[in-house]
C-alpha positions in Angstrom: -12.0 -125.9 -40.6 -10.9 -126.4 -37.1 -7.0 -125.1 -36.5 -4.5 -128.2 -35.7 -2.2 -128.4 -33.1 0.6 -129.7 -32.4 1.9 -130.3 -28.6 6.0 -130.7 -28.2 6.7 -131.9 -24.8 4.1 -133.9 -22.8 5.0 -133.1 -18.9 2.5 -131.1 -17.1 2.2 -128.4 -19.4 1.7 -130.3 -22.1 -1.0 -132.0 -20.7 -2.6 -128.7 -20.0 -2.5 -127.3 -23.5 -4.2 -130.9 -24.0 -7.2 -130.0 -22.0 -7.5 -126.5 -23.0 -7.4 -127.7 -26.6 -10.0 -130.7 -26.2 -12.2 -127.5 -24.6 -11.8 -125.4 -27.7 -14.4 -125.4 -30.0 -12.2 -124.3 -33.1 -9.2 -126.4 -32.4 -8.4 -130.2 -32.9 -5.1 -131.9 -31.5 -3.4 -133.4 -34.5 -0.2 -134.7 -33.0 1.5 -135.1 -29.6 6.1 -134.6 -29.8 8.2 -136.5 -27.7 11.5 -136.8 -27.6 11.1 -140.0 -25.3 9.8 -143.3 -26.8 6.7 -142.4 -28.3 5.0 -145.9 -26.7 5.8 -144.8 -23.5 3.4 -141.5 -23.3 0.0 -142.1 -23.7 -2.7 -138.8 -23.7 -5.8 -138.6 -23.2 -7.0 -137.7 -26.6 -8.4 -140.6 -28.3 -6.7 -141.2 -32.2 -4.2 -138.7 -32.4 -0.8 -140.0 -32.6 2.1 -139.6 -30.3 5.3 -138.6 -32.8 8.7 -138.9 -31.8 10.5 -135.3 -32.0 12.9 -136.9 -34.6 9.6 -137.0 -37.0 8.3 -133.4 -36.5 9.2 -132.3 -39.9 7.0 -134.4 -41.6 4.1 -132.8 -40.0 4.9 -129.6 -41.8 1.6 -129.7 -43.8 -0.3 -131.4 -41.5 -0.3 -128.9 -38.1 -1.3 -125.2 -38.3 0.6 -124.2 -34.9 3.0 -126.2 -32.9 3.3 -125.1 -28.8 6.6 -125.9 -27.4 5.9 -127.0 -23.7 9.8 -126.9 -22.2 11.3 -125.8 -20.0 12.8 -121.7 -20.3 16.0 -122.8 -18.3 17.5 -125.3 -21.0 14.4 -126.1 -23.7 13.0 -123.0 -25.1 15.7 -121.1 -25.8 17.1 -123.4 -28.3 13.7 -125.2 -29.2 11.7 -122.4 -30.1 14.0 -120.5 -32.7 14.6 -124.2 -34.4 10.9 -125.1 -34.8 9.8 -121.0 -35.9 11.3 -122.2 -39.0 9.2 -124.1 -40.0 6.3 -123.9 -38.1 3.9 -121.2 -36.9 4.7 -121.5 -32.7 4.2 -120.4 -29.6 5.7 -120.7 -26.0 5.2 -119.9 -22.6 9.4 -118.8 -22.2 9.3 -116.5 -18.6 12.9 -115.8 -18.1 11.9 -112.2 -17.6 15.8 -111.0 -18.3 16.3 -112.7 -21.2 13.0 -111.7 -23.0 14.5 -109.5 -25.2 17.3 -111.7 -26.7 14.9 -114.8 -27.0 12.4 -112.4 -29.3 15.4 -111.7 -31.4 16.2 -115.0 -31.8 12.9 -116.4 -33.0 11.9 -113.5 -34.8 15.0 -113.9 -37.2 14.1 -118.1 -37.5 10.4 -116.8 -38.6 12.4 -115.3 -41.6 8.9 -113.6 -43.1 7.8 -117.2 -43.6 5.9 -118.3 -39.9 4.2 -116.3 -37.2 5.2 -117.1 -33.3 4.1 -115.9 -30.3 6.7 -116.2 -27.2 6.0 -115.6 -23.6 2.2 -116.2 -23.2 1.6 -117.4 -20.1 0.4 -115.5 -17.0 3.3 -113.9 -16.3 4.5 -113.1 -18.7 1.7 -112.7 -20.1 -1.5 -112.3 -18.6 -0.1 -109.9 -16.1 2.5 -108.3 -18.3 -0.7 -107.1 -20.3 -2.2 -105.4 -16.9 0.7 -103.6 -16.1 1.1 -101.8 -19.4 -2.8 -101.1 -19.4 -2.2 -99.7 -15.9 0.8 -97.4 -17.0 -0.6 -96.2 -19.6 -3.8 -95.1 -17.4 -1.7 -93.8 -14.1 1.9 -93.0 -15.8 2.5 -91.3 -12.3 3.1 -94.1 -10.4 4.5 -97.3 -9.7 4.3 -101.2 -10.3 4.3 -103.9 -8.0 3.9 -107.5 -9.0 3.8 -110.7 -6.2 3.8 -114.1 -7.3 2.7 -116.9 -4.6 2.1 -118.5 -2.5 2.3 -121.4 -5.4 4.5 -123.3 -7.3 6.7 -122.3 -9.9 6.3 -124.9 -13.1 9.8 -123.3 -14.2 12.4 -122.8 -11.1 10.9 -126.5 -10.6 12.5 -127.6 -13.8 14.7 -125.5 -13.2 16.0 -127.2 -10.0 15.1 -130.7 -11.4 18.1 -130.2 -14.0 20.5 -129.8 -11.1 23.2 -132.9 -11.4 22.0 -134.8 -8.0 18.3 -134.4 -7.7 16.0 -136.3 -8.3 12.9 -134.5 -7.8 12.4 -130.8 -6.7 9.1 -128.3 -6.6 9.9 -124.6 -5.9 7.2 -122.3 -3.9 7.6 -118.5 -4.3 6.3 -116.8 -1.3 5.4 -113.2 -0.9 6.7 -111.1 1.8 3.2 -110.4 4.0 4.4 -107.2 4.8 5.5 -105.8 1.2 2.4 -107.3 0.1 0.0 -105.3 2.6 2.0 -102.1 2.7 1.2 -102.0 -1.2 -2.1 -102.9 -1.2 -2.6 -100.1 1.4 -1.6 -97.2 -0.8 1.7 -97.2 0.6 4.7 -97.1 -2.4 7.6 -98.1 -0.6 11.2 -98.7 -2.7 11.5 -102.5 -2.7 14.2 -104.9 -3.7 13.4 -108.4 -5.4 14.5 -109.7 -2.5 12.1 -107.8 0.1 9.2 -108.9 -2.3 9.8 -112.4 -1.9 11.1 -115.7 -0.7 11.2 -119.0 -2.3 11.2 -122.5 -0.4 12.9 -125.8 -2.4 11.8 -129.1 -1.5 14.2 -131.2 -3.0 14.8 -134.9 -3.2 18.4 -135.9 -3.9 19.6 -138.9 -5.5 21.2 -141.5 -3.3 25.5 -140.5 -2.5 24.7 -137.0 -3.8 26.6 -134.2 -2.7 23.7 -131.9 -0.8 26.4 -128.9 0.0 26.8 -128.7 -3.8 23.1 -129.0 -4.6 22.4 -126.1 -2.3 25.4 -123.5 -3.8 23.8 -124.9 -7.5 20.4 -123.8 -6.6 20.9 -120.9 -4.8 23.2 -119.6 -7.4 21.4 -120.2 -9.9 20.8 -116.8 -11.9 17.6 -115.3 -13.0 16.0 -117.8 -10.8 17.2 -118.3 -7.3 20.5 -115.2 -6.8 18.5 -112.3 -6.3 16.4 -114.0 -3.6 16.4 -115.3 0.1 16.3 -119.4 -0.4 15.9 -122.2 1.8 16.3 -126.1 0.6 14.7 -128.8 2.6 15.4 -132.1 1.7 13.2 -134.4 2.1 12.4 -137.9 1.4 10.6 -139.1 -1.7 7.8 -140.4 0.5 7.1 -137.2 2.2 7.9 -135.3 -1.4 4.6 -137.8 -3.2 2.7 -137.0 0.0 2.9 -133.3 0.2 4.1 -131.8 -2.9 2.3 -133.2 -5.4 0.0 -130.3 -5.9 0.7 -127.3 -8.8 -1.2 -124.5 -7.3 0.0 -121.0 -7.5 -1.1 -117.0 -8.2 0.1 -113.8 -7.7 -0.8 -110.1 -7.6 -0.2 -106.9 -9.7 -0.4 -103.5 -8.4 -0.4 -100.3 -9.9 -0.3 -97.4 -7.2 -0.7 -94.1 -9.0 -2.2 -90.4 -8.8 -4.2 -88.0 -10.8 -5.1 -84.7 -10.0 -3.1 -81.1 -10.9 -1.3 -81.8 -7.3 -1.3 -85.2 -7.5 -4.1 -85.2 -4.7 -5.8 -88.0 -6.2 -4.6 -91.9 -5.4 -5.6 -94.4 -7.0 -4.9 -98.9 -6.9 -5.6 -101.0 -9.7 -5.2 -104.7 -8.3 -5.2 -107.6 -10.8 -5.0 -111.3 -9.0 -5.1 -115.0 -10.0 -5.5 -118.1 -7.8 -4.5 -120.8 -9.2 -5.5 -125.0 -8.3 -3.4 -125.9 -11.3 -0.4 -123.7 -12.8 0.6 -125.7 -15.7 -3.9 -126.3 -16.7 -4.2 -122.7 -16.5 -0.7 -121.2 -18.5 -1.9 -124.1 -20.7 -5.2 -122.4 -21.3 -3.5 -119.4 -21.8 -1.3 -120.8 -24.8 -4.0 -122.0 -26.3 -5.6 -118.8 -26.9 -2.9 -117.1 -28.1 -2.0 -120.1 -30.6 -6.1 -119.2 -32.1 -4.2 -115.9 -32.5 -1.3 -116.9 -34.4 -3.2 -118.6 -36.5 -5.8 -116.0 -37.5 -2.3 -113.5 -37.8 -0.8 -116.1 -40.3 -3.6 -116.4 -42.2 -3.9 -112.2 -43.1 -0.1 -112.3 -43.7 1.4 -111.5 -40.6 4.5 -113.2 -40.0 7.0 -112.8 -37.5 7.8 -113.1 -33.8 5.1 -111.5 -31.6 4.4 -111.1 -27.6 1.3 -110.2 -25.7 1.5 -107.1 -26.3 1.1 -107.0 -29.8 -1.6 -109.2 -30.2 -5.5 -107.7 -30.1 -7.5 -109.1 -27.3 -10.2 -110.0 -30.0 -7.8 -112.5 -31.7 -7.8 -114.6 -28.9 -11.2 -115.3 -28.7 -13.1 -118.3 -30.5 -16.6 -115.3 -30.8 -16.5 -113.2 -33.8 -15.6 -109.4 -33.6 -19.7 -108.6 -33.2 -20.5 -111.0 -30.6 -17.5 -110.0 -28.6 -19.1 -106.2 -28.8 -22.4 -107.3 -28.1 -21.7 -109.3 -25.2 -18.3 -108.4 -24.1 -17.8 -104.5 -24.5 
């Protein structure tokens, strides 16, 4: 029996997990949640309904693991913990700072009764999974992670919620010569700052106060305060002409020795380039909602990351195909 999902949210990540989920050979989309009016979304999945969010809990029996697809800024944090009771879930929540507190949270709404899976994504995620391999391999050394150039799915959001804009896209940008220095076996001390910049593209509504959208953005903390920030406002012309696109990637780095005199260096590089951010961290979910539901059904309940989950969980292969064309 194929596992059902459900989607909550239908912006560009939603549509992602759509895609991924129509590609899945063990999966089958049983519902799409909206908190708009259900007759004004249409997907691209032929027969499955479109549910208003109002509705959800009459799905109970019906979907095997819902994935949240909001925002971290002002979605997840409440969303996730309020649908763990009563649903097996996962989400893609990257606030990096608050990790810890939003684990807590939905671990105590599983109550022992549903399994969840926060932060899956790329990163977190995918490379949160590299740089504990790496550590563990080379535990003299350091970490260095660079995101960009690309566009951020959630400082975009992010920005969008800002009282005055209308539209926004974010693009982190790595500092060329942090990046390089790294990559050559150098391991300078660098701030978040040093590592990278981030550009805002921002169209504003008409009579809005631009001074005050700046300070709101570049204010904003655990997205935009620890960084070096430039808005550009633009029209919404030039915004649909050039900014349209969701591309995006980033680098980890672990720069370590081995050796009784540490003679020995050594670079493990992990990157990902990206043509579509929210079609990838959409794959991404997907996988590790297989994985919650192959935990729920042995009896394992409660709120999980990346970390804790075996890579063979998230594959559709059995445990002996996996070794025999895999290992």
């Amino acid at each position: 029996m194929k596992t059902r999902i459900g989607i909550f949210g239908y912006g560009n990540l939603g549509r992602g997990v759509e895609c991924a989920v129509n590609k899945a050979p063990d999966m089958e989309l049983a519902a799409v949640f909206t908190r708009r009016d259900p007759a004004s979304v249409q997907i691209r999945t032929q027969n499955v309904p479109v549910v208003h969010a109002d509705d959800i809990l009459s799905w109970k029996d019906r979907i095997d693991v819902l994935i949240l697809c909001g925002g971290s800024a002002f979605d997840l944090p409440s969303q996730t913990p309020l649908y763990a009771k009563d649903f097996n879930v996962v989400d893609s929540f990257d606030t990096h700072a608050n990790i810890p507190e939003h684990f807590a949270a939905v671990d105590a709404a599983c109550a022992g009764r549903q399994t969840a899976v926060i932060s899956a994504g790329w990163d977190p995620g995918l490379f949160s999974l590299t740089r504990v391999y790496a550590n563990a391999v080379l535990p003299d050394g350091k970490d260095y992670t660079f995101w960009g150039r690309g566009v951020s799915q959630g400082h975009s959001d992010a920005v969008r919620r800002i009282k005055g804009v209308k539209n926004a896209k974010q693009y982190t940008v790595p500092v060329d010569a942090a990046l390089e220095a790294v990559r050559s076996g150098e391991t300078p001390e660098l701030t978040t700052r040093q590592k990278h910049t981030r550009e805002v593209f921002v169209v504003a509504e008409e009579g809005a106060d631009k001074e005050q959208i700046v300070h709101d953005i570049v204010t904003l903390k655990n997205y935009f305060d620890e960084y070096d920030t430039t808005v550009n406002f633009i029209s919404e012309e030039e915004f649909n002409a050039n900014h349209t696109g969701m591309a995006h990637g980033g680098f980890v780095f672990r720069s370590g020795t081995t050796g009784w005199d540490s003679e020995n260096r050594h670079i493990i590089e992990y990157s990902l380039k990206l043509d579509s951010n929210p079609e990838f961290t959409g794959s991404v979910i997907t996988a590790y909602a297989r994985a919650v539901k192959k935990l729920y059904d042995t009896g394992v309940t409660g709120c999980k990351t990346v970390l804790d989950i075996p890579p063979a969980l998230l594959s559709a292969e059995d445990p002996a195909e996996l070794r025999k064309h895999l290992l």
